[in-house]
N, C-alpha and C positions, 0 to 999 in steps of 0.2 A: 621816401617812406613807402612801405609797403602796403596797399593800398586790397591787397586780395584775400578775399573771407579763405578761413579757413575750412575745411573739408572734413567734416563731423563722419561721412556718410561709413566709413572703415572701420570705425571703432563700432556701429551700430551693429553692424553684422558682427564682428567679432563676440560682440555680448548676446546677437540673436545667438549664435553658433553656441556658445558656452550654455547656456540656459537650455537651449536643446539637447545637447548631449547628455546633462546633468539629466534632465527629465528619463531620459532612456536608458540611463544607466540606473536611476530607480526602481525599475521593472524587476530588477534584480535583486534588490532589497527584501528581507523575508517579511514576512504580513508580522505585526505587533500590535499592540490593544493598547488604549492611554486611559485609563480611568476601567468603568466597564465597557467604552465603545469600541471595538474591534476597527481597526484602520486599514482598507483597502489596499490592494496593491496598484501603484500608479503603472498604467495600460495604455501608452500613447497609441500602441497600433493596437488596439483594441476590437476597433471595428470595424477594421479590417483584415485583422489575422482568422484564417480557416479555422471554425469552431474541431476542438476534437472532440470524438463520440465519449462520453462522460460513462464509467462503470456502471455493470447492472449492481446495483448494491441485493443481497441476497438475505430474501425475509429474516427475520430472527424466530428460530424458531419455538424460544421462550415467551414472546411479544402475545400479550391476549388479543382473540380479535378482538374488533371494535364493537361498544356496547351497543344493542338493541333496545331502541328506542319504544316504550311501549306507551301509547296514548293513557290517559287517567280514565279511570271508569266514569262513562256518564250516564248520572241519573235519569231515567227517561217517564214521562207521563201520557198515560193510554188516554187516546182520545175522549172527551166528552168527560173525564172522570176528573176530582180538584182529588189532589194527592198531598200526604201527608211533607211536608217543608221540615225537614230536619236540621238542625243548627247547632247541634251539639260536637260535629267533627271529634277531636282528640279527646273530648271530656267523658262522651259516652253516658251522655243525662238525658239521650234524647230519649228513640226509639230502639237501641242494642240493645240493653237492660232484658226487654219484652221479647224481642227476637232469638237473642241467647237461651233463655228460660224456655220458652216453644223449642227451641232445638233439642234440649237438655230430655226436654218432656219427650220425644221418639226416641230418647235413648233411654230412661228408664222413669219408671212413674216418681211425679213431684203432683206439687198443687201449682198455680201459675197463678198467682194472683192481681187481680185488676181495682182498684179504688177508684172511683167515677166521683169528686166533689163536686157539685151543683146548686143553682138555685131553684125556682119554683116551676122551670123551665123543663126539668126530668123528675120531678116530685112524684111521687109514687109509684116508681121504676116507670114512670114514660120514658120512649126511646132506651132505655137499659137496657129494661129487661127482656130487647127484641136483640140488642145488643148481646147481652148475656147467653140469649139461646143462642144465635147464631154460632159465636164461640167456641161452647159449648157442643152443639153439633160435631164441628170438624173436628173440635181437639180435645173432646171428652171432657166431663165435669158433670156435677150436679147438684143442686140445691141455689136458694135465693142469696147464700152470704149475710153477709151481716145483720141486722134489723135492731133499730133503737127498742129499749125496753117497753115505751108506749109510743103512740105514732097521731100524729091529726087527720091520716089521710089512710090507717089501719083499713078503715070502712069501703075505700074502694082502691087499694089497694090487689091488683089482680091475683100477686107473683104466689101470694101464700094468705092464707087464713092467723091473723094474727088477733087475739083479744089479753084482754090483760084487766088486773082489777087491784085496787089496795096500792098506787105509786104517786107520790108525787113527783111533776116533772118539771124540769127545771132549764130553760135553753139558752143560749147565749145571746138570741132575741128578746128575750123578756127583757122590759125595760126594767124592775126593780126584782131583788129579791135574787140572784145570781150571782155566784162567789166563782170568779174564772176559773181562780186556781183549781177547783175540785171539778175542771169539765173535762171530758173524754175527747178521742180523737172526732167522734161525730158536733161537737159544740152543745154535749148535754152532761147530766147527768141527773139521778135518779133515786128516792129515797122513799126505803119499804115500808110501809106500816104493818101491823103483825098479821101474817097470814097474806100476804100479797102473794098473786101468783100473773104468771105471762107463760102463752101456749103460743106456739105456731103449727101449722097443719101443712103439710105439702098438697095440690092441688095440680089438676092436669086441664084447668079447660083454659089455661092463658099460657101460652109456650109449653117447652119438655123440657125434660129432665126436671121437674120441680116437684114430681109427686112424691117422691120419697129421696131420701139423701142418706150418706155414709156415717157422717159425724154429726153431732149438735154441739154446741157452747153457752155456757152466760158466760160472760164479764164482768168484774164487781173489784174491788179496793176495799180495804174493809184493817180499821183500827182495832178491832177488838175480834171476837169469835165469832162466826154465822154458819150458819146448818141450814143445807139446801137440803129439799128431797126433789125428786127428777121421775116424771112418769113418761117411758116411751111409750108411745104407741095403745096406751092406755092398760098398760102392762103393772104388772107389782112394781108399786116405788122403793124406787135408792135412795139413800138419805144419806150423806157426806159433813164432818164439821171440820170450819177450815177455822186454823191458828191466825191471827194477826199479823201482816205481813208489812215491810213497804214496798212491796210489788205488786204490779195488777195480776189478779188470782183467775183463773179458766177452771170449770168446772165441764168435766167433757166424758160425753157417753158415744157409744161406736154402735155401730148396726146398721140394718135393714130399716130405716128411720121415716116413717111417715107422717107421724105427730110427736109433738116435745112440749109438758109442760113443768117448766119450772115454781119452786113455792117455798119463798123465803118461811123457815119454822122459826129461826131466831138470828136476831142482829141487831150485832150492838158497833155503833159508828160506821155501816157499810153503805157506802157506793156504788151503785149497780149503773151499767153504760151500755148493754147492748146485749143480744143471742145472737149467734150464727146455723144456718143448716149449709156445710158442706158435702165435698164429696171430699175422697183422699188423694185424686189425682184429676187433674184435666182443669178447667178455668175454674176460678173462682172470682166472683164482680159484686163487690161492695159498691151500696146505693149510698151516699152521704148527702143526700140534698136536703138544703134548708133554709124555706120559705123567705126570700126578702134581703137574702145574701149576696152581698156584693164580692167576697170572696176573703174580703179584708179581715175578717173575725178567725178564719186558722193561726193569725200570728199570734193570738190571746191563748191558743191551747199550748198547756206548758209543755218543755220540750224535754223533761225526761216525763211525763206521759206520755206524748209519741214516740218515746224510744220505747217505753213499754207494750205498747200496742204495735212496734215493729217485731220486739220479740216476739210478739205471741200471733200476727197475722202480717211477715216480710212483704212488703208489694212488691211485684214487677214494673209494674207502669202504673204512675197516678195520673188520671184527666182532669184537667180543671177547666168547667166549663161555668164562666160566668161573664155577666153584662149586661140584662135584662134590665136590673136593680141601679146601673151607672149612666145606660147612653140617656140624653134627654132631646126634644125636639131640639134644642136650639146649643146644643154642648159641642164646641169645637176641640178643645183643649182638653185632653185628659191625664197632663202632666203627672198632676199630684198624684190621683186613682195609680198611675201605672207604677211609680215609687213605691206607692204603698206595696202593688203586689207584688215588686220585687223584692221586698222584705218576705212575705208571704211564701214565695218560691227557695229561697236564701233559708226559711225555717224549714222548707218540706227536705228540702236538698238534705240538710242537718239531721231530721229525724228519719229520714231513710237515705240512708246514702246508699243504696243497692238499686236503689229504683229510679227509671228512668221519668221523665216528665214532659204530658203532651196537652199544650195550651188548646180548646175547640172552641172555638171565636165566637161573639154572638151570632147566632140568628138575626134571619129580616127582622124588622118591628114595624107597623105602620101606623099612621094617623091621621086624620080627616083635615086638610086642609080648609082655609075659612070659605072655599066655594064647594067644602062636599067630599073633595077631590082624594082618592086615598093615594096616599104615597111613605116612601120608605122613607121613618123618621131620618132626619139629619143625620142627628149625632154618630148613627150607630156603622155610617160609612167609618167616618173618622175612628171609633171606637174600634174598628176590625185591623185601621193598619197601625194603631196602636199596637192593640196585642201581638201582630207578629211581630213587632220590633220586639216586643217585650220575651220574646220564647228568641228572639236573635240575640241580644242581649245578652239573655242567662244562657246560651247554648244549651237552648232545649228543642222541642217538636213544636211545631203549629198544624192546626187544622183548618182553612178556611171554610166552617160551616154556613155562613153564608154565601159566599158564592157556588157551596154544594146544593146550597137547597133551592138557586136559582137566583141570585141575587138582587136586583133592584127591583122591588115590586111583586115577591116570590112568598110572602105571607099570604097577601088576598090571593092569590092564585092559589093557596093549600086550603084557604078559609073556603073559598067560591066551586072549591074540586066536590065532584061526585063519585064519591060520598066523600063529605068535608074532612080534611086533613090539618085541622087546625081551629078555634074557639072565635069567637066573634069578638071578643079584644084585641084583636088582630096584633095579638102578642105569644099566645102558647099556643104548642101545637098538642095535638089530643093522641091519642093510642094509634090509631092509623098512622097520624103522620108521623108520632114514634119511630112505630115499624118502617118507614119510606127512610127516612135519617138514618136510623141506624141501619139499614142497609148501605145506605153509601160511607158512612164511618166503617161498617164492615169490610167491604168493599176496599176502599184505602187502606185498612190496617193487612189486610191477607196481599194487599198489591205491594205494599211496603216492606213486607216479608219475603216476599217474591226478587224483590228488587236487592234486598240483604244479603239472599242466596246469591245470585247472580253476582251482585260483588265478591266476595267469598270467593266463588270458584275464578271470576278472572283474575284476581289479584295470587289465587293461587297457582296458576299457569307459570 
């Protein structure tokens, strides 16, 4: 019996050898793709075979070059100054509206008009109507704008000499006696007894451009027929009777206008809302403040009345400055309030849909702590970064007026200034600190403009 292993070792080489050759004859096989993955060509002497020098492939010279990259514009803010916070990007509800319309005005005369709504905070053009000059200065304009038919605060009221006699007035404050439906864009309205009259007088010892103006207006709605007569300037009166309409009716006299009184002679079912002294071209800044407004009472004004009062006076930019009326010492939450004014912002968007919209935050408020101590009420932190969310939200403008005015602690320091820049409630501020405010709201709106242009031109490079 044969007793001797067998000898594997021949046949191994033999299959080394076949499997090698087969590999190398691969190399030769043309390249083919199985599905979308492109299949290599097998390269046994791969790395080892002398690279050959690979063709200069030669540019195409259809091929664009390759794009340039251009960084985003960024907005920038000048030292020491709070600058206006724009949030309206593609919607164009912020601050454009105002900067377009400024544009439009160096290329051919407009009116550019500014709506300021308020509470007791800018009551009798404080801070406006230092505002309004300013404006005014650089970009031409004249007269006070708008003025409710009677006023509680006429008596010291700087901007213009206003008296009036024979009205009953009617506000969206009064707790009885107030039919919404029939309110004006200011939250009033107004009903003549026979022979009622309202004057305004332009005046020069509180700001310029106020002595005299280009245009005058009343405002009035009116069910049946009413005959105005109109004394300029204390000139031979015009006397006009207007048909019954259902549109809000403007009764408008042109000139060299230094005094305007109007004097209802007959009316039957009219509504009277307000007079204006304009100019025909350069700013125009409506005061609409009203004592004890938390901001929430413009959603009561009907909204084809606002579209009416947009007919007859388009804003560029409405400010809404309110808060006074909302923060409280110990208010951390001001869910519901800021709901409410996005309904609020939701109607102005609606009744002017041209005009852009810029939130100006509370003011400091302070309070005497139980050891004396004055300090800035609580709430009115939380209440400021409220409101920006609330102008982030509607993609609108914000203003940080309290960190402009100096924020934590920046009341008593306007109350305790010489000479006092601010009322010993150590909640308003007085006509000085007015003019100190609305210099730095100035100030940001002319830097904001600044800053529009400069976009503009880079984006057009």
């Amino acid at each position: 019996m044969d007793n001797m292993e067998k000898n594997y070792l021949k046949y191994t080489c033999i299959w080394a050898f076949v499997i090698l050759t087969g590999l190398l004859l691969m190399y030769f096989l043309p390249g083919f793709t199985v599905g979308e993955h492109v299949m290599r060509r097998v390269d046994l002497l791969g790395d080892v075979r002398v690279p050959t020098t690979a063709p200069v492939e030669e540019v195409d010279s259809f091929l664009p070059p390759p794009p340039k990259v251009k960084p985003a514009f960024v907005d920038t803010c000048r030292a020491g100054m709070t600058c206006i916070e724009d949030y309206s990007d593609s919607t164009l509800r912020g601050m454009t509206p105002f900067y377009r319309a400024l544009d439009e005005l160096t290329q051919r005369p407009r009116q550019v008009r500014i709506a300021v709504f308020g509470d007791s905070f800018i009551e009798a053009d404080i801070l406006t109507a230092d505002l309004r000059d300013m404006l005014q200065s650089k970009y031409g304009g004249c007269g006070v704008g708008f003025v409710t038919i009677t006023s509680m605060t006429s008596g010291f009221r700087p901007t213009v000499r206003h008296s009036f006699s024979g009205w009953q007035s009617h506000s969206v404050m009064d707790s009885t006696f107030f039919d919404r439906k029939k309110q004006g864009i200011s939250g009033h309205y107004f009903v003549p007894r026979p022979g009622a009259y309202v004057e305004l007088k332009g005046q020069n010892k509180y700001a310029s451009h106020l002595d005299t103006c280009q245009q005058a207006s009343i405002f009035f709605y009116s069910k049946g027929e009413v005959t105005l007569s109109v004394n300029v300037n204390r000139n031979e009166k015009q006397t006009r009777t207007f048909s019954s309409t259902e549109d809000l009716q403007e009764m408008k006299v042109d000139g060299h206008i230094g005094s305007v009184r109007w004097t209802v002679d007959e009316a039957d079912s009219t509504l009277f809302y307000g007079l204006a002294m304009d100019g025909k071209q350069g700013i125009i800044l409506d005061n609409f403040s009203l004592r004890g407004s938390s901001g929430l009472s413009l959603r009561s004004v009907p909204i084809w009345m606002m579209h009416e009062f947009n007919d007859q006076r388009p804003y560029d930019l409405i400010i809404l400055q309110y808060g006074l009326n909302v923060a409280t010492e110990r208010g951390r939450n001001y869910d519901k309030y800021i709901a409410g004014m996005q309904t609020t912002i939701e109607h102005l968007k609606e009744a002017f849909p041209q005009a852009g919209i810029l939130i100006v935050s509370v003011g400091d408020r302070d309070y005497k702590t139980e050891d004396g101590t004055l300090r800035t009420m609580p709430g009115i932190k939380n209440l400021v970064r409220y409101q920006q969310n609330l102008a982030a939200d509607n993609d609108i403008a914000f203003w940080n007026m309290f960190e402009a005015m100096g924020g934590e602690g920046s009341m008593a320091n306007l109350v305790h200034a010489k000479p006092s820049l601010a009322n010993y409630d150590y909640t308003h501020i007085n006509f000085r600190g007015g003019k100190y405010l609305a210099g730095l709201l100035y100030e940001a709106l002319v830097y904001g403009k600044e800053q529009y242009d400069r976009r503009r031109a880079y984006e057009a490079e």
